[in-house]
N, C-alpha and C positions, 0 to 999 in steps of 0.2 A: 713495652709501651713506648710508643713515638709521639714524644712531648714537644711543644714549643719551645723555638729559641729562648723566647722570652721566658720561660721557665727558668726561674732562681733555685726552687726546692721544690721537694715533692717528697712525700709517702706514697710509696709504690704496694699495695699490699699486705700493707704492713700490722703488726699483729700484736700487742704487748697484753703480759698478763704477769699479775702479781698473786702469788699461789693461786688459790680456786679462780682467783676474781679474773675474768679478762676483761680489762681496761679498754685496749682497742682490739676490735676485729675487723682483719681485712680491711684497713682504709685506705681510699686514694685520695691525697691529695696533691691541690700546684698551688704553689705560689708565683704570682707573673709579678714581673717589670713594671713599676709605675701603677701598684693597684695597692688599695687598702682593702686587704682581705678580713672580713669578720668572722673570729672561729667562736662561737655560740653554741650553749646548751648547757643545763641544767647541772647543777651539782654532782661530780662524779661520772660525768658523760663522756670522758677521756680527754677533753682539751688541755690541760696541763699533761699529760702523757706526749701528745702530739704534737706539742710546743718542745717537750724534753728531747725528743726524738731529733728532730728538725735541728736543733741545738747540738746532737752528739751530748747529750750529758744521759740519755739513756739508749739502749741500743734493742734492736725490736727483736722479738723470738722470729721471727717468721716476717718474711717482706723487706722490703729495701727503705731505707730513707739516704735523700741526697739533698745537699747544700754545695750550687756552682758545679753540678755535675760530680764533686767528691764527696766521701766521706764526712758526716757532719764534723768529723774530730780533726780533720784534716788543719794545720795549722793556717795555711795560706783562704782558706775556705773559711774559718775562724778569724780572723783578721779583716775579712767583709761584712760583719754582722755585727749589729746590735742590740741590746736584748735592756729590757725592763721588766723582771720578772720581781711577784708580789714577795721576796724574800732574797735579799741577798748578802755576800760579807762583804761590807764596807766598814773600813773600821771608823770606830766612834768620835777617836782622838785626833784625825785631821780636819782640818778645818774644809769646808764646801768648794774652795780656791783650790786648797792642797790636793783634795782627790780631783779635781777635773784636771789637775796637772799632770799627776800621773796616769791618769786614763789613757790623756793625749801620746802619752810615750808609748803606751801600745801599740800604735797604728802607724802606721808609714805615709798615710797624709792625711792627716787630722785636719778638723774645721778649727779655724783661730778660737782663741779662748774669748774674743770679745763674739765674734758670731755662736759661739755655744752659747754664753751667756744671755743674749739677745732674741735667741728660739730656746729658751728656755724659761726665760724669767728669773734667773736667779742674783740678780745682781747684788739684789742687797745683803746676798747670804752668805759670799764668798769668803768673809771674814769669822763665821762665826762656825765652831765646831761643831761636823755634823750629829755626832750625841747630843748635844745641847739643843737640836732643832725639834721643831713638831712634826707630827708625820707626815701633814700637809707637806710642809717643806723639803723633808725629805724626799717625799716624790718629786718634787720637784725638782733635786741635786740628783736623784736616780736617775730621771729624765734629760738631765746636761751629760749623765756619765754616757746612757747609751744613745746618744748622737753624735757625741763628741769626734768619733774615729771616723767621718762622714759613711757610715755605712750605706751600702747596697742591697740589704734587706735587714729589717728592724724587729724586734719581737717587742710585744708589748702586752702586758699579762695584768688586767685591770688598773690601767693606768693613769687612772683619774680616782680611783678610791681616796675620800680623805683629802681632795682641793676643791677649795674654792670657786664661785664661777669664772672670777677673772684667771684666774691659773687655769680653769678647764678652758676656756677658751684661748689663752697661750699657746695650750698645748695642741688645740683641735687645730688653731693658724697653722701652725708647724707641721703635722702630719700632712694635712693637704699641701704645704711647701716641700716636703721632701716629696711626694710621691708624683708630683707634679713637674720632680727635678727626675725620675726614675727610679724611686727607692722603693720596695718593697718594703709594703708593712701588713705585719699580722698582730691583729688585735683581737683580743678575747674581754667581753666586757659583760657585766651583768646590769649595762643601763642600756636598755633598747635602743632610745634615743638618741645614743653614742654613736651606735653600730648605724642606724639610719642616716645620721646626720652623715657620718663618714666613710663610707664602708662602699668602693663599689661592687663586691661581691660579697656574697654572706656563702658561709658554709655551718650546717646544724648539726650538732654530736648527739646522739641519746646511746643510752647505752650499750658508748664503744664505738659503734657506725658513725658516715654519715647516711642521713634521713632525708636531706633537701640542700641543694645546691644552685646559686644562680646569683642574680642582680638582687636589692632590696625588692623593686618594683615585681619580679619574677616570684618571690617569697611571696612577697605579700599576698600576690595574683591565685598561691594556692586554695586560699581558703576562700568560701562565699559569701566569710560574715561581713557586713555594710553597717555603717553610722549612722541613721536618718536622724534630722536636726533640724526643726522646726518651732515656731510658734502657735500652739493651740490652743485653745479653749476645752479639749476636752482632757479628763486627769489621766494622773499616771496610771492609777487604779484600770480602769479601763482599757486602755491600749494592753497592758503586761496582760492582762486575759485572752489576746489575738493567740491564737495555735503558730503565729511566723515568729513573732517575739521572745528573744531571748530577757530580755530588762528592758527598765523603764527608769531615766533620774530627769529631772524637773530642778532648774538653777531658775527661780522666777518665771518669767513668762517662758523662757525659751525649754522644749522636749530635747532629750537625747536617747534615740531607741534604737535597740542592738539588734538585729535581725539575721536572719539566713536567706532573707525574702524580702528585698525592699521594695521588688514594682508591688507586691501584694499588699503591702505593709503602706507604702504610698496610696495606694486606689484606696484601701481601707479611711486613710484621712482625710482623703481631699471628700469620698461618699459621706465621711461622718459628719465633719465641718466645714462647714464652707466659708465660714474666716479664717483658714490657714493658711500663713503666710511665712516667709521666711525659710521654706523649704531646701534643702541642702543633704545629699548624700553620698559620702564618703565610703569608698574603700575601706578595709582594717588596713590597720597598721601594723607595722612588723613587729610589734609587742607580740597584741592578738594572734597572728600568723603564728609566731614561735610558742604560744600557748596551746595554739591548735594542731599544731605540729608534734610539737614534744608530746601532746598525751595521745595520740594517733598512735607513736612509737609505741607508747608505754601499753 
């Protein structure tokens, strides 16, 4: 297969199974230069396989994986990545300062300790041992370790679980400042919203595969369902009886109805009443999309 330059890593066909189970089959994936790739899907759909692979911490029965054209295990190929995965051994007894010192020894040109510091948020913590922190926090010292080495592609394995908004948005700055500098990053997250807000390509795992590939906007475009959002006079009760209507929820005056048919779905309310006002129809969203998605698979 004839990849892009810009191609960082990739699963070439790659295949992993743990006795009966097979985790992934046949997958291809890339990860390119200056993108934030979203790896999505549901509990047990191989994303932490696919992330280990890329990684070199697991090796595929069948198919290739590459990182910088080498071997994931390859040291010199190891030394341009960063990774924040939901488990790691950081010992307890240094303090937040002391491991990001050492981190920085790993790499042969590390980002300064005040610019780690600074896209990370951690200033106030560098004094205090990372045992003694909350877990909030320590994502948040996870998050100083793996940038630290100014990496070239970034792993990132539900990396806002357990922060706060302003720490999430610390860290949402930051991703769009490295990949805006050319850093690849792969994120795997179980808040939609994450994946939307950040993500210029989404890639969907169900089990093992992928099922869908592309832009959010692209994702989202698979599915038919539409948001209609209006203000009406007629009730919920009645619209949720239309044959196009999926649901019906009422916040006050204003409708919000879920459809697979919204010109139908529209003519039906402007024919019923004729004080409706406030008309508005939305796209799904890439929740929806990945809900629609995932049970297509299943």
């Amino acid at each position: 297969m004839n990849e892009p330059a810009d191609t960082l890593a990739q699963l070439e066909n790659a295949s992993k199974r743990y006795g009966p189970v097979l985790a992934l089959d046949s997958v291809d994936l890339q990860v390119r230069r200056g993108e934030v790739l979203a790896l999505l899907g549901p509990n047990g759909a191989g994303k932490t396989t696919a992330i280990g692979l890329l990684l070199g911490l697991l090796r595929p029965d069948s198919g290739s994986a590459l990182l910088f054209g080498q071997a994931p295990q390859a040291l010199a190929a190891r030394r341009r990545l960063g990774a924040m995965l939901q488990t790691g051994g950081v010992p307890d007894t240094l303090a937040a300062g002391e491991l990001l010192a050492l981190f920085r020894s790993y790499y042969p040109r590390p980002l300064t300790i005040a610019d780690s510091v600074a896209m990370s948020g951690i200033g106030e913590l560098l004094q205090v041992r990372y045992g003694r922190l909350s877990g909030g926090q320590q994502r948040r010292v996870q998050f100083a370790l793996a940038i630290c080495g100014r990496p070239d592609i970034l792993f990132l394995d539900e990396p806002t679980t357990g922060l706060d908004p302003a720490a999430r948005e610390t860290l949402w700055k930051t991703i769009r400042q490295l990949a805006a500098g050319g850093c690849a990053v792969v994120l795997t997250t179980h808040y939609l919203e994450e994946a939307e807000a950040l993500a210029d390509r989404v890639s969907v795992l169900a089990r093992g595969r992928i099922v869908a590939s592309g832009s959010v906007a692209q994702i989202r475009a698979r599915v038919s369902q539409r948001r209609v959002r209006c203000v009406s006079r007629l009730s919920a009760e009645i619209i949720a009886d239309w044959p196009e209507v999926r649901s019906v929820t009422r916040d006050g005056e204003r409708m919000e109805i879920v459809t697979d048919a919204a010109e139908a779905v529209v003519r039906q309310l402007l024919f019923e009443d004729s004080g409706l006002s406030e008309l508005e129809v939305r796209r799904a969203g890439l929740a929806e999309a990945f809900v629609e998605i995932t049970r297509e698979a299943a």
